[in-house]
C-alpha positions as CSV (number, residue, x, y, z in Angstrom):
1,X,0.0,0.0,0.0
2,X,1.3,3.1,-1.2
3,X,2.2,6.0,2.1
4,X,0.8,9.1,1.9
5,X,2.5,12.1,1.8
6,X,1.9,15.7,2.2
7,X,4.5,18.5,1.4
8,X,3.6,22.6,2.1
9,X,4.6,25.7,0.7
10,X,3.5,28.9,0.4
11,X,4.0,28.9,-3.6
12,X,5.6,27.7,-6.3
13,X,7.3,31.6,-7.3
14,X,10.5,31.5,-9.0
15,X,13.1,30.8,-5.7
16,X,15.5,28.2,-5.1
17,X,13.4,26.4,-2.5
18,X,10.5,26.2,-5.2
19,X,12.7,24.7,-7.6
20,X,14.4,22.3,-5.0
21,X,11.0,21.3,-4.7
22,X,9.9,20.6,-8.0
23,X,13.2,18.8,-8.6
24,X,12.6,16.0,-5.6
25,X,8.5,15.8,-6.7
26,X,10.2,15.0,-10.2
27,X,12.1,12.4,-8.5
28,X,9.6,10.6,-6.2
29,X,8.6,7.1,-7.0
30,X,5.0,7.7,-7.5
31,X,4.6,3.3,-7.2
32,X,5.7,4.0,-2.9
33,X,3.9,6.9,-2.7
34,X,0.6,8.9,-3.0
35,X,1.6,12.5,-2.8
36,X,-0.4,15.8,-2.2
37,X,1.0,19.7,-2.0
38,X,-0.9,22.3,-0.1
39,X,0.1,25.4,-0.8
40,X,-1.3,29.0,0.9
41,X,-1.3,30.6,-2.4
42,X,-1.9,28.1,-5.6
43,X,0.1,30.5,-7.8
44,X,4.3,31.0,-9.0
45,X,6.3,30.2,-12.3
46,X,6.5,26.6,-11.3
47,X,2.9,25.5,-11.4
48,X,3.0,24.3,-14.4
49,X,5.6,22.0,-13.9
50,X,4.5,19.9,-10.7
51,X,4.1,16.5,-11.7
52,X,0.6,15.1,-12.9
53,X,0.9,12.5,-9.9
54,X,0.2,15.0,-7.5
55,X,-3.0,16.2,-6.1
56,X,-2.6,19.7,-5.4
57,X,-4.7,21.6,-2.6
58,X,-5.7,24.6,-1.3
59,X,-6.2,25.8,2.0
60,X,-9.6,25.0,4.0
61,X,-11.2,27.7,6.2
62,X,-11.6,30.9,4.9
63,X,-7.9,32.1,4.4
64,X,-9.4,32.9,1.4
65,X,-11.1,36.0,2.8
66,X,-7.9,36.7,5.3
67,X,-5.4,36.7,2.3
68,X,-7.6,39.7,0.7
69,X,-6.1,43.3,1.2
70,X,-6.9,44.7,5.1
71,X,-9.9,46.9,4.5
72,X,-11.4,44.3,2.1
73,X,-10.6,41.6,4.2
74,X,-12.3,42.9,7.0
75,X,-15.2,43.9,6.0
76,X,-16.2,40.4,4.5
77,X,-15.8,39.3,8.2
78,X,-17.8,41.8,9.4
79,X,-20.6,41.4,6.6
80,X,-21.1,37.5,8.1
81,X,-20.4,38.2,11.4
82,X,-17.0,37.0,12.5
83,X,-15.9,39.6,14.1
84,X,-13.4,37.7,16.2
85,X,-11.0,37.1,12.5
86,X,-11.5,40.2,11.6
87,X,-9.8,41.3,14.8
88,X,-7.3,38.7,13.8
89,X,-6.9,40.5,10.6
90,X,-6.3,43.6,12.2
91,X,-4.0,42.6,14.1
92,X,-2.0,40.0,11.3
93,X,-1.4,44.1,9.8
94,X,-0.3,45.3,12.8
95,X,2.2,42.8,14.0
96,X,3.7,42.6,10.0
97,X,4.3,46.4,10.2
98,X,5.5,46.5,14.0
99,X,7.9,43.7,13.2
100,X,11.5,44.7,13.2
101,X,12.2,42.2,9.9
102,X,10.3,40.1,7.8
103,X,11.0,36.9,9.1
104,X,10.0,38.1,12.5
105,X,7.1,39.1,11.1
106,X,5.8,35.6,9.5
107,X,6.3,34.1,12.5
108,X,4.7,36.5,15.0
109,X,1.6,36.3,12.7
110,X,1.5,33.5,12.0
111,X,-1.0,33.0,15.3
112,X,-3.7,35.5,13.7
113,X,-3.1,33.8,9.8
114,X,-3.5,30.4,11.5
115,X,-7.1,31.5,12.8
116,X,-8.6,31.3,9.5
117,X,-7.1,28.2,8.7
118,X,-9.0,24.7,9.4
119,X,-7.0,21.5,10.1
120,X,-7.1,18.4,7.5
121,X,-9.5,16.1,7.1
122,X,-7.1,13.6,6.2
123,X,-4.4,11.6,7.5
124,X,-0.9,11.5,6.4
125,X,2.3,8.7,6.6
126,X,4.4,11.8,6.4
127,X,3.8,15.6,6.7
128,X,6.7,18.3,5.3
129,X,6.7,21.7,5.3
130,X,9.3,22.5,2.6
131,X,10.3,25.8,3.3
132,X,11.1,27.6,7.1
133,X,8.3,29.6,9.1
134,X,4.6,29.3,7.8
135,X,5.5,25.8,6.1
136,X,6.3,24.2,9.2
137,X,4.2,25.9,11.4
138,X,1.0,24.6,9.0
139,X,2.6,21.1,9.2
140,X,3.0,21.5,13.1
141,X,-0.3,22.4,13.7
142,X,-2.7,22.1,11.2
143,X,-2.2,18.2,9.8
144,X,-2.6,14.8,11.3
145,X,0.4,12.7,10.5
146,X,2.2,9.7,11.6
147,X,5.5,11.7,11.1
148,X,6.3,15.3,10.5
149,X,9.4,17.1,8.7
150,X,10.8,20.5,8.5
151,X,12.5,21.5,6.0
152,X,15.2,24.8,6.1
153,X,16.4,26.3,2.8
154,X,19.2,28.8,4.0
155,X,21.4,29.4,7.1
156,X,19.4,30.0,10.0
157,X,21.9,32.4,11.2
158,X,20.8,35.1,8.5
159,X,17.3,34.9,8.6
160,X,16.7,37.3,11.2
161,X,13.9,34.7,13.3
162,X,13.5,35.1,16.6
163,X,15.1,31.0,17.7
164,X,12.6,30.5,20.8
165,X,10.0,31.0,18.5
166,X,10.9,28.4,16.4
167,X,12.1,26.3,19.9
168,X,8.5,25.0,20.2
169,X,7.5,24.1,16.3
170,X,10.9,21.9,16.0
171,X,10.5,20.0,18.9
172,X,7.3,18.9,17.7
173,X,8.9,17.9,14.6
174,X,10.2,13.9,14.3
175,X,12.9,15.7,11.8
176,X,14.8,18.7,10.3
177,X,15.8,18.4,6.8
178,X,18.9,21.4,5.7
179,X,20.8,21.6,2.9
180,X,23.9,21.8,3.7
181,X,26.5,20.6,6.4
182,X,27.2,24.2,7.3
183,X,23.4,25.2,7.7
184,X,23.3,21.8,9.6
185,X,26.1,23.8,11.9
186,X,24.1,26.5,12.6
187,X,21.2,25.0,13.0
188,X,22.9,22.6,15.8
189,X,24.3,25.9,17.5
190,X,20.4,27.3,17.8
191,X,18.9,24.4,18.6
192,X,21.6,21.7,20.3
193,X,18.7,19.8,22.2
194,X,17.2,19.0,18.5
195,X,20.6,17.7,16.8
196,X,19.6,14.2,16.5
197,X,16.8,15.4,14.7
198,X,19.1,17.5,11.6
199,X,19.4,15.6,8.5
200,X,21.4,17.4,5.2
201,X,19.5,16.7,1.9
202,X,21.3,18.1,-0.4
203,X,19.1,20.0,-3.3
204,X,18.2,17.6,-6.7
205,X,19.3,18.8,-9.4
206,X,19.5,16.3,-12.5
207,X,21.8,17.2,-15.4
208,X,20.3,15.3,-17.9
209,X,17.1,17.4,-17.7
210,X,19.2,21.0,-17.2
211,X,20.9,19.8,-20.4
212,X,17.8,19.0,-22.4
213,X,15.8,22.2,-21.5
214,X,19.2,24.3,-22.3
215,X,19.3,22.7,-26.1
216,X,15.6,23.6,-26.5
217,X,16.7,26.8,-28.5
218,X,20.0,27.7,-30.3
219,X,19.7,31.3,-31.9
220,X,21.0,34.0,-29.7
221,X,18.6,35.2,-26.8
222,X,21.0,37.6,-25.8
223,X,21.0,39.7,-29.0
224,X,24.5,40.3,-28.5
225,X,27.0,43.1,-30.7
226,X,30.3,41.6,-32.0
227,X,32.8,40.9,-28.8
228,X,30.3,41.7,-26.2
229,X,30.7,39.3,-23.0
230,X,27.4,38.4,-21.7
231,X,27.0,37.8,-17.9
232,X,24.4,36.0,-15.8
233,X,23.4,35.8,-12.5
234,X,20.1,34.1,-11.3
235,X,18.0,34.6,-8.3
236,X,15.1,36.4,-6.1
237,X,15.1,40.1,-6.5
238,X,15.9,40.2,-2.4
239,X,18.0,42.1,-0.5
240,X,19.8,38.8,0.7
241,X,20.8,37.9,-3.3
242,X,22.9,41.2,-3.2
243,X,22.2,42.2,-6.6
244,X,23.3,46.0,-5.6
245,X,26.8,44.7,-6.1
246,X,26.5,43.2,-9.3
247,X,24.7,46.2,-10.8
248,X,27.8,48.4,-9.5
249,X,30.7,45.9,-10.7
250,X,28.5,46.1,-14.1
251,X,30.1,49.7,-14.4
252,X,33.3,49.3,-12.8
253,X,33.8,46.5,-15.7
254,X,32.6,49.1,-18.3
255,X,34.7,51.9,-16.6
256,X,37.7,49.8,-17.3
257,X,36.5,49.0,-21.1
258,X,35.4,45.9,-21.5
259,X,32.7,45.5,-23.7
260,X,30.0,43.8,-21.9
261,X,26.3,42.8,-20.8
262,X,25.1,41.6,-18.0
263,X,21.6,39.7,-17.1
264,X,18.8,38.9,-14.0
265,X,16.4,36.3,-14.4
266,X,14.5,36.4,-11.1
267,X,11.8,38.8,-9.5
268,X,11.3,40.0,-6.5
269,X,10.4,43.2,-4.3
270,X,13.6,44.7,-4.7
271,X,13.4,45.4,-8.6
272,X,12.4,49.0,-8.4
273,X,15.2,49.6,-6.7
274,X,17.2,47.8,-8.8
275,X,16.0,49.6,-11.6
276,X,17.0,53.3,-10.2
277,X,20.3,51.8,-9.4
278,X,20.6,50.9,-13.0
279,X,19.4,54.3,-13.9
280,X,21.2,56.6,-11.9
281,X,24.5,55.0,-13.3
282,X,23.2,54.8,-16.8
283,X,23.8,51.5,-17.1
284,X,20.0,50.6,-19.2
285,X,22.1,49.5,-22.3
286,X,24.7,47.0,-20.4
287,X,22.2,46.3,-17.6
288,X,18.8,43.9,-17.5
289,X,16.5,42.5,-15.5
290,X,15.3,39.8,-17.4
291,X,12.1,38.9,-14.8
292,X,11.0,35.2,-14.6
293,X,11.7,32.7,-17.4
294,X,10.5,28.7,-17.7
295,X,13.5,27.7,-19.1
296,X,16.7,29.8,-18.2
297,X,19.1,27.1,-18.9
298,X,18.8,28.9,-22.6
299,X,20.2,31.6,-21.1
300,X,23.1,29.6,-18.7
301,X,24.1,27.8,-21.5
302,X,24.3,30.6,-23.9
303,X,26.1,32.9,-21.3
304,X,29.9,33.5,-20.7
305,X,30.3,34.0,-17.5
306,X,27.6,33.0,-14.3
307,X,27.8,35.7,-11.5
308,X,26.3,35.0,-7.8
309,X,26.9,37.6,-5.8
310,X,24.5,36.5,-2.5
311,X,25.0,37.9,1.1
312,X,24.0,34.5,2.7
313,X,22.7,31.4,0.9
314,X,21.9,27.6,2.3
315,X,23.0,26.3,-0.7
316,X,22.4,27.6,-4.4
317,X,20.5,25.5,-7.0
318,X,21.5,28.2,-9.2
319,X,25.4,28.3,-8.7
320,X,25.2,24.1,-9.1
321,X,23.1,24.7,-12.4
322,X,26.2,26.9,-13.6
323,X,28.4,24.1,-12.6
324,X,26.3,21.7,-14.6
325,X,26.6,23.8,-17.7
326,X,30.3,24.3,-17.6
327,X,30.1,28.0,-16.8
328,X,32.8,29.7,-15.4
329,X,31.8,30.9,-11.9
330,X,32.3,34.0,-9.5
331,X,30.9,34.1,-6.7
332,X,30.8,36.5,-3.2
333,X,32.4,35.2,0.4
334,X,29.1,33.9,2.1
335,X,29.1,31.8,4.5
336,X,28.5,28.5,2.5
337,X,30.6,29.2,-0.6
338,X,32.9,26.8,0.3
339,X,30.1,24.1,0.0
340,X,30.3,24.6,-3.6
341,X,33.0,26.3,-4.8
342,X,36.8,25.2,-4.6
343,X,38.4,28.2,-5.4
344,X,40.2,28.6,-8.5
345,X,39.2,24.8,-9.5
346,X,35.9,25.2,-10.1
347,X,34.8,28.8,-10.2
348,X,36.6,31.9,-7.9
349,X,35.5,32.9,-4.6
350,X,35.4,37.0,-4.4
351,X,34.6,39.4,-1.2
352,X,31.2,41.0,-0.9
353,X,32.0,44.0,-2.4
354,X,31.9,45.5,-6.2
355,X,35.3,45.9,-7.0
356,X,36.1,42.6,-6.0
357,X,33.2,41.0,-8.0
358,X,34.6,43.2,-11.2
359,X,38.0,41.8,-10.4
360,X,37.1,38.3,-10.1
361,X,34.9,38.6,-13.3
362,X,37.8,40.6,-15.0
363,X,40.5,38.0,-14.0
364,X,38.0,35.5,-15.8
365,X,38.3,37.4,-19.1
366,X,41.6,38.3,-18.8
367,X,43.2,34.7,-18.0
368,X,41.4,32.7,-20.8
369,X,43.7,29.8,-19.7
370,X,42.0,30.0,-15.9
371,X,38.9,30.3,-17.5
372,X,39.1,27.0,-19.6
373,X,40.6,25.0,-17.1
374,X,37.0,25.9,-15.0
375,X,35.1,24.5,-17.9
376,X,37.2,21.6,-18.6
377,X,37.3,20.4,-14.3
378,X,33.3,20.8,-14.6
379,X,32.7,19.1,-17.5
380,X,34.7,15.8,-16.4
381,X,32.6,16.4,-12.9
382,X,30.0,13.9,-11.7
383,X,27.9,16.5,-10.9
384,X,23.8,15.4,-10.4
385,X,22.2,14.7,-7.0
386,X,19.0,12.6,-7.8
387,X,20.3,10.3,-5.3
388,X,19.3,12.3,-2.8
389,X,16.1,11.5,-2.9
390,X,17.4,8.1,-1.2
391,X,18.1,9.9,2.3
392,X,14.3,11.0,2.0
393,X,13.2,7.4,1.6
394,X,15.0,6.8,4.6
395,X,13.4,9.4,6.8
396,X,10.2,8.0,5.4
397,X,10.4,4.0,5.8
């Protein structure tokens, strides 16, 4: 009989976690198991790519009405009566704008969101909230399951959460999935009494498929003039993916003549600012945020040089996609880089700063010899990780 599972997130929008998990649903061995995906807000780039197997579902209650904007939202309390959530509205406002970041935010309000939101009906083998805060707090309280996992995307230690917070939700949890040993580190230092707990699953990523979709087209999507060196970088338009410093390296690089354009495929809140940054250095001809795309291994693979230039990361799907392709590689001094990049074998590690991203990306230009050997290490590289799926399994049996 096949186990049930259930996995959560708040949407399938173009971010690693989202991929990561449309990479393991690809993998799952539909013949073990009967899988289902709540998530808060059936939308993002990738919902067209979750796999037919699945049974996706929304959420019961009437988060519907709570997820409306704060006037609209309470008043359709109000008009039936439930005055009690629309207080809870109010106050899910007030505690988002009160909060001193973000993450504090989501997790402070979570207990007003969570009002509005019924438990299942159904009974699961296995419950896992893919992604840190609401994810796991859903699974925590809101689903019957014989077993129940957490799953962080990114070091703890940057995330801004308030840790005895969180104390409560992973001791209800029977595991903790990371993805890398380092985030496993951290996550040991914040929570020592749940270490037995802290598995590392390292993200799927399967090059035969990145291959495929990066043949798919072969004319130039770049549109690039004679000589003209086209960059990439790939990722959330967030404060954490420090795109500020690649926008600025982008005119250092001109300033010193090379002839050049560089590339964003991602979205995200901080694109307006992005965009006066481009503007204020008139940089709108060398310079482009390319928004969301399906496919952007067409764009990896047809690049010259992949740029990641993060303050923080768990561990990059994106950077391993580069790898994958054979791109040469800069990327910034965060805390995991080491994770995946040996310097100077397989990409260079930079610090967080523009001129050092320029000089790293100029040294790759410069020293064609450097940048060949990159390409030639990767491409004799075992480098997929469907396997594992298998440490999943194991958590599940």
């Amino acid at each position: 009989m096949k186990k049930k599972l259930l996995f959560v997130m708040p949407s399938l929008s173009s971010g690693g976690g989202e991929k990561s998990l449309i990479n393991l649903l690809s993998r799952l061995d539909y013949e073990l198991y009967s899988v289902d995906l709540l998530l808060l807000n059936k939308e993002g780039l990738f919902l067209g790519l979750v796999p037919e197997q699945v049974q996706l579902l929304s959420v019961s209650g009437t988060f519907d009405l709570f997820s409306l904007r704060l006037g609209m939202s309470v008043q359709q309390y109000l008009l039936r009566g439930e005055l009690a959530l629309a207080y809870y509205r109010i106050m899910f406002s007030l505690q988002n704008r009160s909060a001193k970041n973000v993450s504090i935010g989501e997790q402070l309000s979570w207990k007003y969101m969570s009002k509005s939101i019924q438990k299942l009906n159904t009974r699961y083998d296995a419950a896992i909230g893919f992604l840190e805060k609401t994810s796991i707090y859903y699974c925590v309280e809101k689903v019957d399951a014989v077993k129940k996992i957490g799953w962080v995307h990114t070091d703890y230690d940057k995330l801004g959460m308030d840790p005895s917070y969180d104390a409560d939700y992973f001791e209800r949890l029977d595991y903790i999935v990371t993805v890398s040993n380092e985030c496993a580190n951290t996550l040991e230092r914040y929570f020592p009494e749940q270490t037995e707990k802290i598995n590392v699953i390292h993200n799927i990523v399967s090059p035969a498929i990145i291959q495929s979709m990066a043949n798919e087209k072969y004319d130039d999507v770049y549109n690039r003039v004679e000589d003209e060196i086209v960059i990439l970088s790939i990722g959330r338009l967030t404060p954490e993916k420090g795109f500020e410093l690649a926008v600025l390296a982008c005119k250092e690089l001109l300033n010193r003549g090379y002839k050049l354009q560089w590339n964003i495929i991602g979205e995200g809140e901080e694109k307006e600012k992005l965009m006066k940054l481009i503007q204020e250095n008139r940089l709108e001809q060398h310079f482009k945020l390319l928004g969301p795309k399906h496919n952007p291994y067409i764009y990896l693979k047809q690049a010259d040089i992949y740029v990641h230039t993060s303050k923080f990361e768990g561990k990059s799907i994106a950077i391993d996609e580069a790898k994958i392709l054979h791109k040469p590689i800069v990327v910034t001094r965060f805390n995991t880089a080491k994770d995946q990049i040996q310097d100077g074998l397989d990409g260079l590690i930079v610090d967080m700063n523009p001129m050092s991203v320029a000089a790293g990306v100029e040294r790759l230009i410069q020293d064609r010899e450097l940048a060949d050997s990159i390409t030639k290490y990767l491409s004799e590289q075992k480098l997929g990780t469907e396997e594992e799926i298998k440490k999943l399994y194991r958590l599940l049996a």
